[in-house]
C-alpha positions as CSV (number, residue, x, y, z in Angstrom):
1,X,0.0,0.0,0.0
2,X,1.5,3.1,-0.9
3,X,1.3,6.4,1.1
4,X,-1.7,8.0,-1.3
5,X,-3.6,4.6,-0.2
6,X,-6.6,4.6,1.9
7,X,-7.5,1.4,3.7
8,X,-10.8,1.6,4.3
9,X,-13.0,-0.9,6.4
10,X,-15.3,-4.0,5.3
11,X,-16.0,-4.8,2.2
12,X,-15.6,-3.2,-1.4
13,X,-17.7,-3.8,-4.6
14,X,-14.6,-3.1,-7.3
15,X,-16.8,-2.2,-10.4
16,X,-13.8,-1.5,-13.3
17,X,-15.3,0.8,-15.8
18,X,-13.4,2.2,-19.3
19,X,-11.9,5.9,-18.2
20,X,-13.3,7.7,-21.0
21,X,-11.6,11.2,-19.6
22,X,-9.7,11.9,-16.4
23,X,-9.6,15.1,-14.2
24,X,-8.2,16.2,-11.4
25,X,-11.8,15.9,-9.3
26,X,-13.5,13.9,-11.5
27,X,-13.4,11.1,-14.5
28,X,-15.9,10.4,-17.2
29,X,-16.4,6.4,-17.2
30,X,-18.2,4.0,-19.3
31,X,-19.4,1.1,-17.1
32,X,-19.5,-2.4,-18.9
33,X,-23.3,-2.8,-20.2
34,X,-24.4,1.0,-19.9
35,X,-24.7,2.4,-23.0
36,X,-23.5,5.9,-21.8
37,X,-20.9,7.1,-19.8
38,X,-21.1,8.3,-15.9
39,X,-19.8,10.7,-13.8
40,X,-17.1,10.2,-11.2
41,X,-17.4,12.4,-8.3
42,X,-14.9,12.6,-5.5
43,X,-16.3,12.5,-2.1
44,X,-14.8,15.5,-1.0
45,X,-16.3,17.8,-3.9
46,X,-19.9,15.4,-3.7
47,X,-19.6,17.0,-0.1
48,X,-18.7,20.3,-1.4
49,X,-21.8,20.6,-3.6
50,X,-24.2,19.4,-0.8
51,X,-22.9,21.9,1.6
52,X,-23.4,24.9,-1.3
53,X,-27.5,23.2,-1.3
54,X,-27.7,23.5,2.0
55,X,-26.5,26.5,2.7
56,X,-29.6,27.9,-0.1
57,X,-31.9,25.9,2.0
58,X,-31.0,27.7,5.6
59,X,-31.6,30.9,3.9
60,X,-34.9,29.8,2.5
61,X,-35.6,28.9,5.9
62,X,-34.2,32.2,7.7
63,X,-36.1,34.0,5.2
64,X,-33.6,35.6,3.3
65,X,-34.4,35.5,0.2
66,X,-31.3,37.3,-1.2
67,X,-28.9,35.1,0.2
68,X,-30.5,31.7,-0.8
69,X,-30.6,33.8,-4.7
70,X,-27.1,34.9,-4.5
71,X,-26.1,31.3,-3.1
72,X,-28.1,29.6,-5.7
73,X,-26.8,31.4,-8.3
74,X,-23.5,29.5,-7.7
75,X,-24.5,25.7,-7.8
76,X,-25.2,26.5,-12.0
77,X,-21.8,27.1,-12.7
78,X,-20.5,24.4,-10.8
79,X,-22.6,22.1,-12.7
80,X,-21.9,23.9,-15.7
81,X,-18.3,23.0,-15.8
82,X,-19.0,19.2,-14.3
83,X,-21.4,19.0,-17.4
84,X,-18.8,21.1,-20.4
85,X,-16.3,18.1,-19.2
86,X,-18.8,15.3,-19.4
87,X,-19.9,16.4,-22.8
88,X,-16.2,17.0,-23.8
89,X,-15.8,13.3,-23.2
90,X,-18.6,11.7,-25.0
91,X,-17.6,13.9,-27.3
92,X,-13.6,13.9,-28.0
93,X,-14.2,9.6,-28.0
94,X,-17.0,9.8,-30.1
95,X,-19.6,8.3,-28.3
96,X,-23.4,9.4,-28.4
97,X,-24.2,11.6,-25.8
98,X,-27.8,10.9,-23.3
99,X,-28.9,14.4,-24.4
């Protein structure tokens, strides 16, 4: 085990995919038997997004309205950019795209 490895307790489903496209926070794979190709989140940036949702959701609560907008208004752009990479993919290896 080398000093990147993380050992993590109980058991592991290993599901190997075909790396379509790699990133730095994420990787565009084609499971055997799906006929399109997925997204590979990291934990850390799955977390990330949740805590950007949630933070729209305590304004909503609280009320204020122009912090959940201004805080919405970011989770797009993220997704833009998780989306432009997907697409790039697909794209760049020639494989139909879901959409």
């Amino acid at each position: 085990m080398s000093a990147g490895d993380v050992r993590l307790d109980g058991a592991m489903e290993r599901v190997w995919g075909r790396a379509v496209h790699g990133c730095c926070i994420d990787a565009v794979v084609r499971q055997p038997g799906r006929r399109f190709p997925g997204l590979l989140m990291q934990g850390d940036s799955l977390h990330i997004l949740r805590s950007d949702l949630a933070e729209v959701v305590g304004a909503c609560e609280r009320g204020d309205l122009a912090e959940a907008r201004d805080s919405a208004g970011l989770l797009p752009v993220g997704l833009d950019a998780l989306l432009a990479r997907y697409a790039d993919a697909w794209q760049e290896h020639e494989i139909p795209g879901p959409y």
